[in-house]
C-alpha positions as YAML, in Angstrom:
chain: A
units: angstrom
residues:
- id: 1
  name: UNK
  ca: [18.77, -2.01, 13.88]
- id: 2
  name: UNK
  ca: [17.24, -3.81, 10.25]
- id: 3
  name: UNK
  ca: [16.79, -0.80, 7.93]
- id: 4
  name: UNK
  ca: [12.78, -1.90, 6.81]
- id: 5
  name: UNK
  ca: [11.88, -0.55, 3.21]
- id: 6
  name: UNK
  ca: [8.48, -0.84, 1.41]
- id: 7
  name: UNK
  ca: [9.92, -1.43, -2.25]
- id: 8
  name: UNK
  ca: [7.58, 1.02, -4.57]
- id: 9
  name: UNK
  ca: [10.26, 1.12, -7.51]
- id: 10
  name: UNK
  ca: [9.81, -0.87, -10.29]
- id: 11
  name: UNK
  ca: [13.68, -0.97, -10.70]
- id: 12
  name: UNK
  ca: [15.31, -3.00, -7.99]
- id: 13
  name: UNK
  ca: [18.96, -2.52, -6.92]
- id: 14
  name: UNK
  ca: [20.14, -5.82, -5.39]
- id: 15
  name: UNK
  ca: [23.55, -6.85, -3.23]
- id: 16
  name: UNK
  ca: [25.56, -9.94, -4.17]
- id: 17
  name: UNK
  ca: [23.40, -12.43, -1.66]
- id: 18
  name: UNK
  ca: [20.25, -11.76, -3.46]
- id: 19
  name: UNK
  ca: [21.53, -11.91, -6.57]
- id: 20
  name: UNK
  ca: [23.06, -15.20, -6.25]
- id: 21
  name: UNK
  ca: [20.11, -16.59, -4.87]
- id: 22
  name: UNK
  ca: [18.06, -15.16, -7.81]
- id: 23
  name: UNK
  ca: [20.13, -16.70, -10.39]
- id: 24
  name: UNK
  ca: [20.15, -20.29, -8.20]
- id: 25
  name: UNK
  ca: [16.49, -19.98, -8.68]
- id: 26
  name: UNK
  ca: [16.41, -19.44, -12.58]
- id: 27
  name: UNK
  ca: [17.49, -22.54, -14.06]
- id: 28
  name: UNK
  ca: [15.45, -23.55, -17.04]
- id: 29
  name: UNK
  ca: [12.97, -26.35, -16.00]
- id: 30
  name: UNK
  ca: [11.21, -28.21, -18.21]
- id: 31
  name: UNK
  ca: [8.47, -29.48, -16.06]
- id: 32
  name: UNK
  ca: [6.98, -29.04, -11.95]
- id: 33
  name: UNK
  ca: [6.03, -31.61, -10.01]
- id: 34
  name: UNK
  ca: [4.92, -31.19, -6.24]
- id: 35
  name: UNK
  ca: [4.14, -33.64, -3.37]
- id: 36
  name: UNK
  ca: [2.64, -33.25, 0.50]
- id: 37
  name: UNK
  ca: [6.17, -33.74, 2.60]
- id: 38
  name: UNK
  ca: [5.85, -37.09, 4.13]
- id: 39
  name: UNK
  ca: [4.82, -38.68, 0.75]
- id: 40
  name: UNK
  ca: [6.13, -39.75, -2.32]
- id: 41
  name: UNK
  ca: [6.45, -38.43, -5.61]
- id: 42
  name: UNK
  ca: [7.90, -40.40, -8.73]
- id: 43
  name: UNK
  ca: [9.70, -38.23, -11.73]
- id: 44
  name: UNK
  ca: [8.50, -39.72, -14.97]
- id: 45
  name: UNK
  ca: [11.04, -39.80, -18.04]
- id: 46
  name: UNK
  ca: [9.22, -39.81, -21.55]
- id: 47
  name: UNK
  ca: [12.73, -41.43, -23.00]
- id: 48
  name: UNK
  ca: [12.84, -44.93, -24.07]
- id: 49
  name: UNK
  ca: [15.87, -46.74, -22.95]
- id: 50
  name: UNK
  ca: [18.33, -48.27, -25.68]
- id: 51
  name: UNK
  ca: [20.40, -51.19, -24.59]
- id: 52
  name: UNK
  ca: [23.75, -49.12, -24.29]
- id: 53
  name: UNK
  ca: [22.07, -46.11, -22.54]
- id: 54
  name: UNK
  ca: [23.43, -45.06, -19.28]
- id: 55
  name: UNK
  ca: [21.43, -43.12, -17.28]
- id: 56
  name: UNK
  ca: [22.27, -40.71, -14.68]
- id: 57
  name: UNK
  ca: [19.91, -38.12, -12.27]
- id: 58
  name: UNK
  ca: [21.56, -35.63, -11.01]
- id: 59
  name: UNK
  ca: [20.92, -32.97, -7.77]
- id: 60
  name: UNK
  ca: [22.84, -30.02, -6.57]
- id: 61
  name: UNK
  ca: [24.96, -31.03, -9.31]
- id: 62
  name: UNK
  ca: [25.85, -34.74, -7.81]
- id: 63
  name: UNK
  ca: [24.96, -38.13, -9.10]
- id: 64
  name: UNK
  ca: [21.90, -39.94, -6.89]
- id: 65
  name: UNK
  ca: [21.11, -42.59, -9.29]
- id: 66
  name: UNK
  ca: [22.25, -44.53, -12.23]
- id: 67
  name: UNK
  ca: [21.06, -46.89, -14.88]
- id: 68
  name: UNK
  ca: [23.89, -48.94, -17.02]
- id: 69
  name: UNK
  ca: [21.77, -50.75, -19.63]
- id: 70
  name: UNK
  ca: [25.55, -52.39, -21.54]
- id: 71
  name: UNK
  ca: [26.59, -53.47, -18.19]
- id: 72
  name: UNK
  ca: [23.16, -54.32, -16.57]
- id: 73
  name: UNK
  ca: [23.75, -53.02, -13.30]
- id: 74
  name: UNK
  ca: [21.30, -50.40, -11.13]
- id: 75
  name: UNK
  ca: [23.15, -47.95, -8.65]
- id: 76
  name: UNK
  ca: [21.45, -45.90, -5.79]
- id: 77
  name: UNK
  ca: [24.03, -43.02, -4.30]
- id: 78
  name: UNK
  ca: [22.75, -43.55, -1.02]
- id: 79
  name: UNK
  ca: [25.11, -41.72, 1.06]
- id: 80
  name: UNK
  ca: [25.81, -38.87, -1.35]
- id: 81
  name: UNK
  ca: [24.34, -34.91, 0.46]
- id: 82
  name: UNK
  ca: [24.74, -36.32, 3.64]
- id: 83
  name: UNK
  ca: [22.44, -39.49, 3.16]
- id: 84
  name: UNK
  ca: [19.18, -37.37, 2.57]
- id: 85
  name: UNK
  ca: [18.41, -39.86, -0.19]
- id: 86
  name: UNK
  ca: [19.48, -42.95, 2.16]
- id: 87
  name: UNK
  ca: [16.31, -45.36, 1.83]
- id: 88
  name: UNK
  ca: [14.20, -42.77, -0.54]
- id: 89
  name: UNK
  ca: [15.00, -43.65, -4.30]
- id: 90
  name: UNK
  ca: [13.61, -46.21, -6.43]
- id: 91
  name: UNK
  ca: [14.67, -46.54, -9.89]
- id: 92
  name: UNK
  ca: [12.24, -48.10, -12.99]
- id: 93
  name: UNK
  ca: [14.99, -49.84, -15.10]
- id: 94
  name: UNK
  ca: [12.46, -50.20, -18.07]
- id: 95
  name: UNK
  ca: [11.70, -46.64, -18.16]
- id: 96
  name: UNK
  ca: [14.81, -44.58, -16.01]
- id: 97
  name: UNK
  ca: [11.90, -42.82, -13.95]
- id: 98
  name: UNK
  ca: [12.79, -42.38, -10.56]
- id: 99
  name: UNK
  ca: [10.88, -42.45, -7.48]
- id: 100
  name: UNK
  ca: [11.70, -40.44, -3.93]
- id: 101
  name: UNK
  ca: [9.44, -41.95, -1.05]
- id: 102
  name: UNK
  ca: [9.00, -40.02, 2.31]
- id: 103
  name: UNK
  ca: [10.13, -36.34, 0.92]
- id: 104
  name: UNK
  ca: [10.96, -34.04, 3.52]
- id: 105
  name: UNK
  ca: [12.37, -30.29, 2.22]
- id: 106
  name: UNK
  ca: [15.67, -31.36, 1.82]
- id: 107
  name: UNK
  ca: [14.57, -32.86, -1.58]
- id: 108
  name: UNK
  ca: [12.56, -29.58, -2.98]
- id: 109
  name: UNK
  ca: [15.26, -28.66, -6.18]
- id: 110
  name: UNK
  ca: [15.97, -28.72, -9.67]
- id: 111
  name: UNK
  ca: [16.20, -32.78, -10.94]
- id: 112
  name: UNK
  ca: [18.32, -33.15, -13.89]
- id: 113
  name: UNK
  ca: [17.87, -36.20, -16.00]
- id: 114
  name: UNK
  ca: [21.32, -37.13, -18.32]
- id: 115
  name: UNK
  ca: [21.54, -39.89, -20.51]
- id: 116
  name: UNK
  ca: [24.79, -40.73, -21.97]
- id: 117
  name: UNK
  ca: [26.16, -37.35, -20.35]
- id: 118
  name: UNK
  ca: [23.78, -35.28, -22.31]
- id: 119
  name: UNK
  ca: [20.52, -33.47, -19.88]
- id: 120
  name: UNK
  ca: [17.64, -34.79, -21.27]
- id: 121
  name: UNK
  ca: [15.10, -33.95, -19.18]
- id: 122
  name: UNK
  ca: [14.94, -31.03, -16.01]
- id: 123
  name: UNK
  ca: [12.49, -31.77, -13.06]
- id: 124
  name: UNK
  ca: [11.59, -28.78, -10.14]
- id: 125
  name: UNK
  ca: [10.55, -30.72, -7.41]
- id: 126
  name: UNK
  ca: [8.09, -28.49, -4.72]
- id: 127
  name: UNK
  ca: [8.05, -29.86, -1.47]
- id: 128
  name: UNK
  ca: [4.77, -28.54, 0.80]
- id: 129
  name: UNK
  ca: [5.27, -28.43, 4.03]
- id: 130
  name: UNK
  ca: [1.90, -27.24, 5.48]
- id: 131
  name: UNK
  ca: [-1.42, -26.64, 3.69]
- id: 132
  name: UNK
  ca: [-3.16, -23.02, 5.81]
- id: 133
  name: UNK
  ca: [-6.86, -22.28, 5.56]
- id: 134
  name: UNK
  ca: [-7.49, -18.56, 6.35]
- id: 135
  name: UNK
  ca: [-10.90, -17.07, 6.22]
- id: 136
  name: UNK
  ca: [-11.21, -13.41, 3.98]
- id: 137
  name: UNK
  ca: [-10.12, -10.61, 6.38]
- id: 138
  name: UNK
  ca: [-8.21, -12.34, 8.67]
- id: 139
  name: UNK
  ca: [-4.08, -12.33, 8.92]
- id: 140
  name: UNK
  ca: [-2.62, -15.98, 8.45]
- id: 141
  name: UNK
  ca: [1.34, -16.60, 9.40]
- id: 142
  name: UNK
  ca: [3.84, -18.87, 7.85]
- id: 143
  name: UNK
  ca: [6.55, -20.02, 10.02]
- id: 144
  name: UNK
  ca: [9.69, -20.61, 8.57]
- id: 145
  name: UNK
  ca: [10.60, -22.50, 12.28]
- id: 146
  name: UNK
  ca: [13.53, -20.94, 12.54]
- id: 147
  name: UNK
  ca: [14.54, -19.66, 16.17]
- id: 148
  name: UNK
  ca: [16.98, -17.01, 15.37]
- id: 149
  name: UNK
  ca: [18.31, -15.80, 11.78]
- id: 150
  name: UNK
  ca: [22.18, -16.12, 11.51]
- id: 151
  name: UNK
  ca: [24.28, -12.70, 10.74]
- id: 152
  name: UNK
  ca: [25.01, -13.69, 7.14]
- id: 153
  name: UNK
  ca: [21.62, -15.26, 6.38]
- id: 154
  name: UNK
  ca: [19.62, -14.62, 3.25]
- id: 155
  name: UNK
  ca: [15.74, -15.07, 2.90]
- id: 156
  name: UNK
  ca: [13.17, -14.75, 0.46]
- id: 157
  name: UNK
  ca: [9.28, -14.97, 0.21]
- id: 158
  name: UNK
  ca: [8.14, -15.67, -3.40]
- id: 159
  name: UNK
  ca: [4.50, -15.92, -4.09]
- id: 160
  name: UNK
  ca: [2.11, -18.23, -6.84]
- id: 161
  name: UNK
  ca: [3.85, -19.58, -10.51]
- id: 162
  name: UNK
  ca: [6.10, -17.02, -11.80]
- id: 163
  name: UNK
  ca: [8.00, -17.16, -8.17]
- id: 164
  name: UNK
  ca: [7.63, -13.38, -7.61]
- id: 165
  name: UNK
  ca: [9.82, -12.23, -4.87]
- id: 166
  name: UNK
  ca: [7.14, -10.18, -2.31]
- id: 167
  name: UNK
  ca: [9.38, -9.98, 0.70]
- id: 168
  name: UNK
  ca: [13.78, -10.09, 1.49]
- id: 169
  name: UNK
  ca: [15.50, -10.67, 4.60]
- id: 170
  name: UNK
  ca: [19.11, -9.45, 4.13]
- id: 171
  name: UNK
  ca: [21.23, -9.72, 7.50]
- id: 172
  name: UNK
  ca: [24.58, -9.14, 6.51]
- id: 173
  name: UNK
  ca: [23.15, -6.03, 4.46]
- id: 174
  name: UNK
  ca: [20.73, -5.32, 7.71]
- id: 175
  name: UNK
  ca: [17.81, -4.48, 6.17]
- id: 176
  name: UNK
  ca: [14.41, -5.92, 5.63]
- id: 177
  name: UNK
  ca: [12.74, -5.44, 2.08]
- id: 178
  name: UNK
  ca: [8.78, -5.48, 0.99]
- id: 179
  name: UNK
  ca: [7.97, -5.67, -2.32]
- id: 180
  name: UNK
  ca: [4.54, -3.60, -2.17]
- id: 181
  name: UNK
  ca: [4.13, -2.60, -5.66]
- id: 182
  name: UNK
  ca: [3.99, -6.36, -7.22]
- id: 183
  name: UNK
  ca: [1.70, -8.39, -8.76]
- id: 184
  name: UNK
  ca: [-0.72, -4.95, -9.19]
- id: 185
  name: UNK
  ca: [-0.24, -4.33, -5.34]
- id: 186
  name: UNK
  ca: [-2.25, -6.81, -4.16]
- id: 187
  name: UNK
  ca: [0.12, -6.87, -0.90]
- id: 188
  name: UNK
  ca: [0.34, -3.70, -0.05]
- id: 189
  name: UNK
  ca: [0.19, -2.51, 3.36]
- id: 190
  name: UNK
  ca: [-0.35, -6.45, 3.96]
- id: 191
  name: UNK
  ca: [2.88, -8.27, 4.96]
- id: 192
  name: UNK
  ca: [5.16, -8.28, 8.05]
- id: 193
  name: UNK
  ca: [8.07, -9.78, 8.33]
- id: 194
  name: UNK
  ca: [9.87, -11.38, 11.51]
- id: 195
  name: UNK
  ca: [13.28, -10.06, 11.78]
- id: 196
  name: UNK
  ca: [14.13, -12.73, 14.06]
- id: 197
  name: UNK
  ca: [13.09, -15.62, 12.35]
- id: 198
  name: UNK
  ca: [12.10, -14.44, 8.98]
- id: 199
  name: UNK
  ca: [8.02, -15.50, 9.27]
- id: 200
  name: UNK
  ca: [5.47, -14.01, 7.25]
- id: 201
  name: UNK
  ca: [2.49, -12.65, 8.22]
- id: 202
  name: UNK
  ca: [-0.31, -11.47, 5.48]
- id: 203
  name: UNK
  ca: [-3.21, -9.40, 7.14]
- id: 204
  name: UNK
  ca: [-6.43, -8.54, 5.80]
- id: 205
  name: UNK
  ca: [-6.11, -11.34, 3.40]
- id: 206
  name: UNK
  ca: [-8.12, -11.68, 0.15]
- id: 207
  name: UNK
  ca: [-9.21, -14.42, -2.14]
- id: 208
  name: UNK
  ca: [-6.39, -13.18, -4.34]
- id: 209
  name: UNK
  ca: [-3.97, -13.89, -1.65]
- id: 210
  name: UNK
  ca: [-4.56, -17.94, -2.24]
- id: 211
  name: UNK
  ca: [-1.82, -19.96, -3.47]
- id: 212
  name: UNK
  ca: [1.73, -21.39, -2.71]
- id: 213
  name: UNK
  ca: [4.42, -19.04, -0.84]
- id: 214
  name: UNK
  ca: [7.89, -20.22, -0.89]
- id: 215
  name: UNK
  ca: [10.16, -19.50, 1.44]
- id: 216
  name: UNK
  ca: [13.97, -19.52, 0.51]
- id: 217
  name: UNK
  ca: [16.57, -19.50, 2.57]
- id: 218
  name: UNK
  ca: [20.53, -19.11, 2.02]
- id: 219
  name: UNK
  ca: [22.60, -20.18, 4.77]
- id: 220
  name: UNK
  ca: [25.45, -21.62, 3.86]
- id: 221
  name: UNK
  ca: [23.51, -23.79, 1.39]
- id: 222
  name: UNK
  ca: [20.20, -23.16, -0.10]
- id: 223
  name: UNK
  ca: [16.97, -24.68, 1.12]
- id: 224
  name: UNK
  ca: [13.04, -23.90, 0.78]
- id: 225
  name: UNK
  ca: [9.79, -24.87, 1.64]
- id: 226
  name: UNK
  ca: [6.51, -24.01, 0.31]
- id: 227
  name: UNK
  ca: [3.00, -23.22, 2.03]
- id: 228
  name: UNK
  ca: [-0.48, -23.47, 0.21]
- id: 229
  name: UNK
  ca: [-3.19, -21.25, 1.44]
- id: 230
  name: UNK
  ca: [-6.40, -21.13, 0.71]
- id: 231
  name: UNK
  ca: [-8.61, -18.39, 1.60]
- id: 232
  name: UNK
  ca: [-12.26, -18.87, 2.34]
- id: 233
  name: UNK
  ca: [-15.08, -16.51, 2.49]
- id: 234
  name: UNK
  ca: [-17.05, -16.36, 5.95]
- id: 235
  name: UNK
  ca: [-19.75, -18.12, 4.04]
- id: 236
  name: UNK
  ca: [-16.90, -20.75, 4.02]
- id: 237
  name: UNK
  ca: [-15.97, -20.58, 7.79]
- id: 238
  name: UNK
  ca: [-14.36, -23.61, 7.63]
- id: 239
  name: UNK
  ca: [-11.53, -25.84, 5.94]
- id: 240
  name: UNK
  ca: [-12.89, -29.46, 5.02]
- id: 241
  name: UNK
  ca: [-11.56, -30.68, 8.24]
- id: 242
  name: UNK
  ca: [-13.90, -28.57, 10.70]
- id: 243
  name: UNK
  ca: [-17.05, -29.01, 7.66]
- id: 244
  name: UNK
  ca: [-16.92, -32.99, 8.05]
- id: 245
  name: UNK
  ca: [-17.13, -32.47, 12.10]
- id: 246
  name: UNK
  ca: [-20.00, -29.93, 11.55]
- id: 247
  name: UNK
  ca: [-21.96, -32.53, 8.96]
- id: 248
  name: UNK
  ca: [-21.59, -35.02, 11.27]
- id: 249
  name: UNK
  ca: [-22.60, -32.53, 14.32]
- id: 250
  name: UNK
  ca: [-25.87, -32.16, 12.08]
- id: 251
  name: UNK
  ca: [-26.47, -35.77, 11.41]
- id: 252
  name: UNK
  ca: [-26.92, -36.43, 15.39]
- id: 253
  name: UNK
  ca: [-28.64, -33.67, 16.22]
- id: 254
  name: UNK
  ca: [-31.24, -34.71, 13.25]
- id: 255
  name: UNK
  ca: [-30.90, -38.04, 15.11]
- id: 256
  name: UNK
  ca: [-31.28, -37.35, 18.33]
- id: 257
  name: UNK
  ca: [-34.60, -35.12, 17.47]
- id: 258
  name: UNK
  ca: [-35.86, -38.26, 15.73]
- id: 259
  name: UNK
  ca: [-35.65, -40.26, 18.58]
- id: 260
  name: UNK
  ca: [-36.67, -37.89, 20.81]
- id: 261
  name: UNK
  ca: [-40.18, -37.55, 18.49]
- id: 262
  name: UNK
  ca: [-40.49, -41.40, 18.56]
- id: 263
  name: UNK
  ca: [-40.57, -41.71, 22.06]
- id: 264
  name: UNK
  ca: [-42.57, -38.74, 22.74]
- id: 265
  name: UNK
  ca: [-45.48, -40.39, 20.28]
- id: 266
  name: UNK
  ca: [-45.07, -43.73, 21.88]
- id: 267
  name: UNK
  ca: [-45.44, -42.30, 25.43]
- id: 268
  name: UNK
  ca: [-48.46, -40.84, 24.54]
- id: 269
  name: UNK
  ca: [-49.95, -43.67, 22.87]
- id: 270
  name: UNK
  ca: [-48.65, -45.94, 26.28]
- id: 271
  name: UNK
  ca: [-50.63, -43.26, 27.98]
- id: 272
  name: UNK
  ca: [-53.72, -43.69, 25.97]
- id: 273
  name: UNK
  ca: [-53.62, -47.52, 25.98]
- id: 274
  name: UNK
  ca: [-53.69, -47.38, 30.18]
- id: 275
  name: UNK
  ca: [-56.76, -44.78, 29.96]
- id: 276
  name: UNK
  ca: [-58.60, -47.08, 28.16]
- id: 277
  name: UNK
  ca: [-57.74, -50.10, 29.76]
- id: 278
  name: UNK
  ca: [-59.05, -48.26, 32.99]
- id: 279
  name: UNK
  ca: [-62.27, -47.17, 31.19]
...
């Protein structure tokens, strides 16, 4: 059986696992950038290339692109991290900026830019996977589409900018950790947690339970993928999806009744027109 705490300490003991995936999570980055998975997302370098510059971006600590101004040549890794980047990157070679077309969550990470083997630049690249419209009181879920956790698996839920952890998954420790007493307690007595798959459900939810949830998972390897919710007020039943059908809903009804009218007054005239032809 998972051993489930509600974490009211504002000290926190943690085992190896977490801590490791804490620290992967800390590296200083110098700028975010985030994109809709499916789309594309470019990574802009404020550097201006010399003509013996060479260029290099790194992720996960390999080499995915490279720029050798002396010997003119552009090079695209593409079947470095088992050809995730096969058909994705686009280098400019006037500027060293690189493009990744159709991101998936394989791609969310920490971009390092190195020029002549020194970092110049740092890029964390969020991936969203889904955007979720909830409306105030009502629980949402985010699915982390797993089927079954593994024995040794490791998962967090982090919640809004600073990446605060709100919720742990620790299998080979067997227990199941919520974070009640963060960010001023706003989740308290709110969050469940799947111990099969790891989902997250948030009930009763608030307008100050809007933003971006990140789910990150250690198995093996790390991975995430991040969720933006938005939370509406039952004046705001609706996301913009379901308020365009209801617009346009209204414009034929207002329509219809308009053609209804004009027929109804030209009957009636019709009807006039005979009496006084009989007359």
């Amino acid at each position: 059986m998972l051993e489930i705490m509600n974490y009211r300490s504002t000290v926190r003991s943690r085992d190896s696992g977490s801590l490791s995936l804490a620290r992967c999570l800390t590296d200083e980055v110098e700028s975010d950038e985030s994109v809709m998975e499916g789309d594309s997302v470019s990574l802009n370098s404020d550097n201006e290339m010399e003509d013996d510059d060479v260029i290099q971006w790194r992720f996960k600590n390999t080499v995915i692109a490279e720029i050798n101004k002396q010997a003119d040549r552009i090079t695209v890794y593409d079947d470095v991290l088992d050809g995730r980047f096969r058909d994705r990157l686009k280098l400019d070679d006037q500027t060293g900026s690189l493009t990744i077309t159709n991101t998936t969550t394989e791609h969310a990470g920490v971009y390092e830019l190195q020029i002549n083997s020194e970092i110049s630049e740092r890029f964390r690249l969020i991936v969203f996977v889904e955007l979720v419209s909830v409306t105030k009181g009502d629980s949402v879920s985010l699915n982390s589409d797993l089927t079954e956790m593994k024995d040794d698996d490791v998962i967090q839920w982090r919640f809004g900018d600073e990446n605060t952890v709100i919720a742990e998954i620790n299998k080979q420790a067997d227990r199941i950790t919520v974070y009640d007493d963060v960010l001023d307690g706003r989740f308290r007595d709110r969050l469940k947690l799947d111990k099969q798959t790891g989902s997250l459900t948030i009930t009763n939810t608030t307008t100050e339970h809007a933003g971006d949830y990140e789910l990150v998972m250690y198995s093996g390897r790390f991975s995430s993928k991040v969720f933006r919710v938005s939370v509406y007020d039952s004046v705001h039943c609706c996301g913009p999806t379901e308020a365009v059908i209801r617009l346009v809903l209204s414009a034929l009804v207002g329509v219809a009744t308009v053609i209804i009218v004009v027929y109804e007054i030209r009957s009636r005239r019709a009807e006039r027109d005979q009496a006084h032809i009989h007359t």
